[in-house]
Legacy VTK file of the C-alpha trace (Angstrom):
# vtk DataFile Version 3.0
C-alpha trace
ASCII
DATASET POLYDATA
POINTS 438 float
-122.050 -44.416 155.253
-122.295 -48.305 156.411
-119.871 -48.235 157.837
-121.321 -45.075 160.261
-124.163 -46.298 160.714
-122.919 -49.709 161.916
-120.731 -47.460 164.536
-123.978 -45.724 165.261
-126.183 -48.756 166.300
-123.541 -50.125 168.080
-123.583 -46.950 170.502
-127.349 -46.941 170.752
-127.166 -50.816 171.542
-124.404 -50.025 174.358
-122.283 -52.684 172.369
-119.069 -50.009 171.441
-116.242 -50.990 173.743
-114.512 -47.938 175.231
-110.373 -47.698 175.310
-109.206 -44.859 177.511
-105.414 -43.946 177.174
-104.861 -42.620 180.432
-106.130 -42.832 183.701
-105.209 -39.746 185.308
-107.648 -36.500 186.270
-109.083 -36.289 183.190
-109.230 -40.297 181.422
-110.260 -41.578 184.794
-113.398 -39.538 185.018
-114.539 -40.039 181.243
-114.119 -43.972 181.875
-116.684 -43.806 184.486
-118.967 -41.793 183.262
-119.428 -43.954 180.437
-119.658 -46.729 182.366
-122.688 -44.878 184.522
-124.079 -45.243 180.613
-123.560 -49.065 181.197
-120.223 -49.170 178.026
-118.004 -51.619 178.759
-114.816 -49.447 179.405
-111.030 -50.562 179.129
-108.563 -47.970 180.830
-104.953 -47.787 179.554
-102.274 -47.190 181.098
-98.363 -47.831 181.700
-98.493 -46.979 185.323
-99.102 -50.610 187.081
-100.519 -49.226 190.235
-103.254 -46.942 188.761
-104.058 -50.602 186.914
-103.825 -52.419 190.659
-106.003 -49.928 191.983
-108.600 -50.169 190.041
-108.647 -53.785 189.822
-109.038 -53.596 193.950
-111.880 -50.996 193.167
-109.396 -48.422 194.903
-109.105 -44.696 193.522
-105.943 -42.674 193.577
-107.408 -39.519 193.243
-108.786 -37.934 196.631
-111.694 -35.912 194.765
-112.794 -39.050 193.183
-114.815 -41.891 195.056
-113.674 -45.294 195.445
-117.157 -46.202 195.296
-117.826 -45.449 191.325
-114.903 -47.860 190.526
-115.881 -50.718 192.751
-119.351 -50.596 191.247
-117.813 -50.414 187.780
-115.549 -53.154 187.950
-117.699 -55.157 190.098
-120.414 -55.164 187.084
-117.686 -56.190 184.608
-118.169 -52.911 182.826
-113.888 -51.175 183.619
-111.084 -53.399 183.555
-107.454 -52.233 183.235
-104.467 -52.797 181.682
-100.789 -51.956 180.463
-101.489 -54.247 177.718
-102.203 -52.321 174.284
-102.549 -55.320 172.345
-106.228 -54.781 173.598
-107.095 -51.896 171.730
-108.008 -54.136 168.915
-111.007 -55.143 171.435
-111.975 -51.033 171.420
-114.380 -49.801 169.127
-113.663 -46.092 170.413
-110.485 -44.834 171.821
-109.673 -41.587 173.782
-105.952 -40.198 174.419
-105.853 -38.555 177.481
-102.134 -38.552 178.114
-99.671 -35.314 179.205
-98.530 -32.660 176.530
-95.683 -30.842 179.073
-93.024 -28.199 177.883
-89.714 -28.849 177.203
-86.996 -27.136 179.416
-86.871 -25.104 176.436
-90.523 -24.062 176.977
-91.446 -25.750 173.306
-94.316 -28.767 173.324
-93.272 -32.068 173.870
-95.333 -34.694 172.002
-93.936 -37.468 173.418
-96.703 -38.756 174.865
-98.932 -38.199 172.026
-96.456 -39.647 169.444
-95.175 -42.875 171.937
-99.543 -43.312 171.719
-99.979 -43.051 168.412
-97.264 -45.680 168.070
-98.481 -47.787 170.267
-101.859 -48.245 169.005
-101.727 -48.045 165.650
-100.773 -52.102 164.653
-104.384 -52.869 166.311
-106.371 -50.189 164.905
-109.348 -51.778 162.547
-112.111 -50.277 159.870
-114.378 -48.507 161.612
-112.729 -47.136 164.504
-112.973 -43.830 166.223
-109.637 -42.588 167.502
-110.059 -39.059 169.762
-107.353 -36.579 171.242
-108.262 -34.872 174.127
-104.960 -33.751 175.317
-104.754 -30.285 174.819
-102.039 -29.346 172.178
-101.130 -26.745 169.146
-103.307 -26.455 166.405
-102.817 -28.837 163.672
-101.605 -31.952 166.315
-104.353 -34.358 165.517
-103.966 -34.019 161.650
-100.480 -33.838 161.203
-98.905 -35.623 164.248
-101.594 -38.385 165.376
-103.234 -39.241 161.942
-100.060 -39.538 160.235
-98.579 -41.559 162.717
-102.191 -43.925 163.214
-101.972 -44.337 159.246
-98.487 -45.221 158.994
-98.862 -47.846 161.407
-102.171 -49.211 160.907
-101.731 -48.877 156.766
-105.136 -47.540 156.954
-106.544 -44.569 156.041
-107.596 -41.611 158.266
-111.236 -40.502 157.953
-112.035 -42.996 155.389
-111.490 -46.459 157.051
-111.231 -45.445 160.460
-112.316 -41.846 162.173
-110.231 -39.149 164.007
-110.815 -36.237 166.073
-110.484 -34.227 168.492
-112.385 -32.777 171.957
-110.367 -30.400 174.587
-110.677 -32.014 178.214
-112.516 -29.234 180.046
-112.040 -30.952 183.873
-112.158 -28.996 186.933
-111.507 -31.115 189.804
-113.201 -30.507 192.995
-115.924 -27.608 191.000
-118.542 -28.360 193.311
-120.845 -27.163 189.781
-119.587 -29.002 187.108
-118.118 -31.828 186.216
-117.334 -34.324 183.397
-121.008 -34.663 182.351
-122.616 -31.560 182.412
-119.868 -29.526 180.874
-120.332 -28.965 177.484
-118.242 -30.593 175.016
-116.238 -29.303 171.739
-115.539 -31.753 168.772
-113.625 -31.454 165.811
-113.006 -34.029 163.463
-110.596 -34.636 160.369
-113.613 -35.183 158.024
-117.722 -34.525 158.987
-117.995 -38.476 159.229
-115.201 -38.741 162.136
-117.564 -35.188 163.522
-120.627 -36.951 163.617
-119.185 -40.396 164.997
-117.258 -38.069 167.645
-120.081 -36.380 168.812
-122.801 -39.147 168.334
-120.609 -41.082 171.201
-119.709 -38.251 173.442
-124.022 -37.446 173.158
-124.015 -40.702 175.443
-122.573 -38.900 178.191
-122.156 -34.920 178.071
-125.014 -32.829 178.610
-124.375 -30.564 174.794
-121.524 -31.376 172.201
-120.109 -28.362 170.541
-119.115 -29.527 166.618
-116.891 -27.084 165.323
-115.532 -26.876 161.595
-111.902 -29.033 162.086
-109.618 -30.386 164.766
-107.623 -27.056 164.311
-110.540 -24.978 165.409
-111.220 -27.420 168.265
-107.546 -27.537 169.513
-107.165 -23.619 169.413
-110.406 -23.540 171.336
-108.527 -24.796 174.442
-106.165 -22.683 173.882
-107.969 -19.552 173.791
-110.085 -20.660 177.283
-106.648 -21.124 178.394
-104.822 -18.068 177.509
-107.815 -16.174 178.810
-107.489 -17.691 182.281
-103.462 -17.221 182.451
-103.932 -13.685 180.507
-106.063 -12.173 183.418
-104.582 -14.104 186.217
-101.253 -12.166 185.093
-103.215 -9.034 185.041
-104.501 -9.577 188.664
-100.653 -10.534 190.189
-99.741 -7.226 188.509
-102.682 -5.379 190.092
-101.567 -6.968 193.493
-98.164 -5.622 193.550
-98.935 -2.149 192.179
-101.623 -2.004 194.693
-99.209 -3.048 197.382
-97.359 -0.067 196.839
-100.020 2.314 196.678
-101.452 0.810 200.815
-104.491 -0.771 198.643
-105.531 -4.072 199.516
-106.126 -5.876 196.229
-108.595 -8.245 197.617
-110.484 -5.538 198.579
-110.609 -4.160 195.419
-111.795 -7.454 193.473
-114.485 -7.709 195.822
-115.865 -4.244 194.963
-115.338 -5.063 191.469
-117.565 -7.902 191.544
-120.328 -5.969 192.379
-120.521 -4.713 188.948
-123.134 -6.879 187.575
-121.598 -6.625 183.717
-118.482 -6.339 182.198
-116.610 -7.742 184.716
-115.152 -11.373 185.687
-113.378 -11.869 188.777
-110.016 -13.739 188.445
-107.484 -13.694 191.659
-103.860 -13.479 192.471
-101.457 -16.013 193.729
-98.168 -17.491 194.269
-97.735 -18.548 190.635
-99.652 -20.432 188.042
-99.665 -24.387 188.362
-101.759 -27.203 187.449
-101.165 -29.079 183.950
-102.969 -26.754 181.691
-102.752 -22.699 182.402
-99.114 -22.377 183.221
-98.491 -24.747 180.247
-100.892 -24.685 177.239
-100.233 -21.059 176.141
-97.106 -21.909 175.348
-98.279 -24.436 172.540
-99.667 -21.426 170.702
-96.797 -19.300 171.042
-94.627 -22.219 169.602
-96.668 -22.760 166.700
-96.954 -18.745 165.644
-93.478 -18.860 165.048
-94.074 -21.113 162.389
-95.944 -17.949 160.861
-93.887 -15.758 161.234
-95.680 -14.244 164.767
-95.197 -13.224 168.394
-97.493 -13.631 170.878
-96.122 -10.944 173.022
-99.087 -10.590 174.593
-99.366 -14.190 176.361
-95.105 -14.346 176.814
-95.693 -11.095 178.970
-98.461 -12.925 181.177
-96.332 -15.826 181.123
-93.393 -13.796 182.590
-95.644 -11.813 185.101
-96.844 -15.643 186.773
-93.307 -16.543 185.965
-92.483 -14.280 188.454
-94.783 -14.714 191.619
-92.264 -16.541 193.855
-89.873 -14.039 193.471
-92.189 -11.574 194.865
-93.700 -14.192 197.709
-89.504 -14.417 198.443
-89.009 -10.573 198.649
-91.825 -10.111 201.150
-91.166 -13.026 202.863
-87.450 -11.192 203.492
-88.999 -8.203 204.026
-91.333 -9.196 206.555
-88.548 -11.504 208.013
-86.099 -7.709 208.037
-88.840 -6.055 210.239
-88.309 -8.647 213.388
-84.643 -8.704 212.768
-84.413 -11.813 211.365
-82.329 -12.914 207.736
-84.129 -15.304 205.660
-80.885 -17.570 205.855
-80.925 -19.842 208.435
-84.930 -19.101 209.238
-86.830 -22.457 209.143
-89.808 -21.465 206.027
-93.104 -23.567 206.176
-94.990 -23.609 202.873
-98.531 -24.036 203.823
-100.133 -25.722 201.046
-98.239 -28.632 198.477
-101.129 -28.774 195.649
-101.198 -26.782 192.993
-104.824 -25.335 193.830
-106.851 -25.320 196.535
-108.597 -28.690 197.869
-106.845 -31.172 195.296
-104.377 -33.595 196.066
-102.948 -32.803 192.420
-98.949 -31.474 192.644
-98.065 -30.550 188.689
-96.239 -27.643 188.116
-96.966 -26.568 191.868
-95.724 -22.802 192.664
-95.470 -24.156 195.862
-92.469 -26.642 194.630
-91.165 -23.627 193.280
-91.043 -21.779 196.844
-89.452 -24.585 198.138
-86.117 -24.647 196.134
-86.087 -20.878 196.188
-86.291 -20.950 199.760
-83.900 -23.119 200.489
-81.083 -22.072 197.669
-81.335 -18.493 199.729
-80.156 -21.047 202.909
-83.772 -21.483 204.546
-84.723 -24.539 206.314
-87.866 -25.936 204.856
-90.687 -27.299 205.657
-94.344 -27.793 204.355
-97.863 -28.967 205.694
-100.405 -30.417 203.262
-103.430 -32.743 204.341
-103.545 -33.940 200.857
-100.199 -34.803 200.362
-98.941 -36.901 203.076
-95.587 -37.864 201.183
-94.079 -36.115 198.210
-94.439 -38.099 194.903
-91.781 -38.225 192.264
-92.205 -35.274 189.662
-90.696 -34.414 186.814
-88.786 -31.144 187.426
-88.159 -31.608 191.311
-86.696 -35.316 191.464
-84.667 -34.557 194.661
-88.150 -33.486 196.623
-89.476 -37.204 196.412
-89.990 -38.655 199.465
-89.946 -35.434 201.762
-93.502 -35.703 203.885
-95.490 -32.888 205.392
-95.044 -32.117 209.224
-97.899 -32.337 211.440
-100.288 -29.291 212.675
-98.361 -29.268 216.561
-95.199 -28.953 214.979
-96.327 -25.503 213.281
-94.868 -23.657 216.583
-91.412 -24.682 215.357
-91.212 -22.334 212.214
-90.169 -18.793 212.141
-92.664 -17.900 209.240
-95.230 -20.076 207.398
-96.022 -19.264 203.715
-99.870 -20.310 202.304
-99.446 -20.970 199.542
-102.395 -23.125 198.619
-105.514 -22.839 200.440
-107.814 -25.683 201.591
-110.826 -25.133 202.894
-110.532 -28.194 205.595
-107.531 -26.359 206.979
-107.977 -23.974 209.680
-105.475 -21.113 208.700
-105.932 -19.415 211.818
-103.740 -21.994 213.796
-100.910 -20.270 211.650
-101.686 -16.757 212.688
-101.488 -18.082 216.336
-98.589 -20.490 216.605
-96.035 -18.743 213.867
-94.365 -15.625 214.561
-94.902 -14.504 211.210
-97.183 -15.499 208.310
-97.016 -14.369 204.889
-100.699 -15.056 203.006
-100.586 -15.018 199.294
-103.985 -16.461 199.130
-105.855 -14.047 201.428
-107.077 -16.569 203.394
-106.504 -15.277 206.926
-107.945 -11.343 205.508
-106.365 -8.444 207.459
-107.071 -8.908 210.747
-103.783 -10.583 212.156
-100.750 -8.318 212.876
-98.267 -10.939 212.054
-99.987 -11.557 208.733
-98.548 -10.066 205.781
-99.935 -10.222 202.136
-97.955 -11.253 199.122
LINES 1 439
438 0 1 2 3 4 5 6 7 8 9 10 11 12 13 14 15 16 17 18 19 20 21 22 23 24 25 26 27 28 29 30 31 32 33 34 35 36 37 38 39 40 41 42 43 44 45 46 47 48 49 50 51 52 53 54 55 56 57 58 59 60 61 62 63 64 65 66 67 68 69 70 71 72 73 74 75 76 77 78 79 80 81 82 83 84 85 86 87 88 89 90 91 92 93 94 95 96 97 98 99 100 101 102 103 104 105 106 107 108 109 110 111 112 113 114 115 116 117 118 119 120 121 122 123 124 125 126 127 128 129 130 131 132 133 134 135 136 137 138 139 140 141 142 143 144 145 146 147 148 149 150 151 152 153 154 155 156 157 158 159 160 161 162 163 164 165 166 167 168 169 170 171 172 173 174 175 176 177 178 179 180 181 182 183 184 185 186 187 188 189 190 191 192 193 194 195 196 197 198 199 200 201 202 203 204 205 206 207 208 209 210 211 212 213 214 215 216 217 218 219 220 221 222 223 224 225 226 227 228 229 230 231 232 233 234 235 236 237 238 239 240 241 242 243 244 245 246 247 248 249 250 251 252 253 254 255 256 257 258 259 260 261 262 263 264 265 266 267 268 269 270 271 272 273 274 275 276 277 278 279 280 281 282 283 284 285 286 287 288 289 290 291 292 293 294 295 296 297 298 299 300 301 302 303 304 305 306 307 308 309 310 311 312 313 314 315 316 317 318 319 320 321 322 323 324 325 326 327 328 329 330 331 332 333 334 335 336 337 338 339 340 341 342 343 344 345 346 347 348 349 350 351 352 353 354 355 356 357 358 359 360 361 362 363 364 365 366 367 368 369 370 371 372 373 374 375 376 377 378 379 380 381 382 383 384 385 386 387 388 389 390 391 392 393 394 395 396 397 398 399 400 401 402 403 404 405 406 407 408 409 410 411 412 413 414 415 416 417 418 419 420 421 422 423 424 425 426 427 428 429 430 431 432 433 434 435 436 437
């Protein structure tokens, strides 16, 4: 209990240092808003030009300022560093690093387990250690506790505390962000609960204690199932609606009227970003451990799965109608990121489109304001490099594909200069005769 309450005056007094393991959309954020709180703040990670930029005060994200991290590491409050020697400066950590798939579709701890490796020789009494990257039930006990004790030869929820909060970001949610979105803790014992929550109190407008880090990890799991669950519902309605001459947009908007019992969700392309298409796969990997099938989230899985194949057959269909093969037409995707007004590429539909397009013999092309240049990514290595074409060169393609929709992009210059445009976003409505949904 001295020990706690020694943690506890030093977050009252502002004097708990901060680690953040990874600076990407989600550890970037939570560094800053803690230094808003005036917590001194060191940011980890093994990518030297996240550290360079935010030693020049520079961001790397488009939806977040430059201005935030000039004024943080102007007042001394962020530094950064590849260094993890310096955790042993930290009274508080927080792991925001990836949790991907495996090509066989099974979770890949990697990242979690490299961290826990890492960190563990400078861990001391006292500290608090925090997952946030969302993972199967049972992670942060049996994965990242064993792995901090083993390497720290300390004990887990006695000397030093552990648990774990689900990242909840939305980037660009003009409503909510980091601090006023309510966050879920779960911790190994009460003591790592209350130190948990006590420090996240400092910048979240409600923490959420649940029972255990089990509870708390299938909590993001659930939100995300839910999301990927009705998504797969709505790309299903789309195409069964197609068939019938109903416009499926239409039909959400009516639905929305209904002022109960009813959530809109929309159709698109394919599921990306690094936590719908992926996280309900965690779940499914762990029920077989039970004995279970989650045929219920494999089947929503396969209907996203599926999206590009569709956006492909219409795009050939459409292409059939003006006597034109898809082989040999030059295809511009319309729309890199993964959603709408983000500059953020993981497990893009729209890289998808690309290699299906052009393993069918398409040319291809693709315009995206946000993405300038192709980045390396893990699945599409041989797409680094390739950089989007410029609005007067739209005139050049036989058919553009949106994909993603920005709302700084004019989609009508599409409808005018391209022959033929297929819209799987319904961002150009049904006005245009050269527009076709998918």
């Amino acid at each position: 209990m001295k020990k706690l309450n020694k943690f506890m005056i030093s977050i009252n007094d502002k004097q708990c240092v901060i680690g953040v393991i990874g600076l990407g959309y989600v550890g970037l954020p939570l560094a800053l808003e803690f230094c808003k709180k005036g917590f001194r703040v060191i940011g980890f990670d093994l990518d030297i030009e996240k550290i360079k930029s935010i030693e020049a005060g520079q961001t790397y994200i488009k939806h977040i300022p430059a201005e935030g991290i000039n004024t943080a590491v102007k007042s001394g409050l962020l530094s950064a560093t590849t260094d993890f020697s310096r955790i042993a400066d930290t009274d508080a950590v927080l792991i925001c690093v990836p949790t991907p798939l495996t090509k066989h579709r099974e979770p890949d701890l990697s990242y979690i387990e490299s961290t826990g490796k890492a960190i563990s020789p400078y861990l001391h009494s006292g500290h608090l250690i925090v997952l946030e990257s969302t993972t199967y039930p049972g992670t942060t006990e049996e994965v990242m506790a064993v792995l901090l004790e083993d390497g720290s030869g300390l004990k887990a929820g006695e000397d030093f505390w552990v648990a774990f909060s689900p990242e909840r970001e939305d980037p660009t949610n003009p409503e909510y962000s980091t601090s006023n979105i309510p966050k879920v803790v779960g911790g190994i014992t009460e003591d790592s609960s209350i130190a948990a929550c006590a420090l996240y109190d400092q910048i979240i407008v409600k923490t959420v204690p649940v029972s255990s880090c089990a509870t708390a990890e299938a909590t993001k799991l659930l939100e995300n199932i839910f999301r990927s669950v009705n998504i797969a519902l709505m790309n299903e309605m789309k195409m069964i609606f197609f068939e019938m001459g109903i416009n499926v947009w239409e039909v959400i908007e009516a639905a929305k009227t209904k002022p109960f019992g009813y959530m809109p969700f929309y159709p698109g392309p394919g599921l990306g970003g690094h936590c719908i298409p992926i996280d309900p796969f965690y779940l499914t990997w762990k029920a077989k451990e039970f004995g279970l099938t989650t045929r219920f989230i494999e089947l929503a899985g396969e209907i996203n799965t599926h999206m590009p194949d569709y956006v492909i057959t219409r795009t050939m269909e459409a292409l059939n109608e003006h006597s034109k093969s898809l082989k040999g037409s030059k295809v511009l995707i319309v729309g890199l990121a993964y959603k709408g007004n983000v500059d953020d590429m993981r497990e893009s539909p729209s890289l998808v489109l690309i290699n299906m397009f052009e393993e069918k013999g398409a040319e291809v092309a693709y315009y995206d304001p946000y993405i300038p240049e192709i980045p390396p990514v893990r699945e599409h290595t041989h797409l680094t490099g390739r950089k989007s074409i410029a609005l007067d060169e739209v005139s050049n393609y036989d058919v553009a594909v949106i994909s993603t929709q920005h709302l700084n992009v004019d989609h009508t210059i599409f409808a005018d200069k391209c022959k033929l445009v297929i819209d799987t976003r319904n961002a150009l409505g049904t006005g245009y005769p050269n527009v076709y949904q998918a």
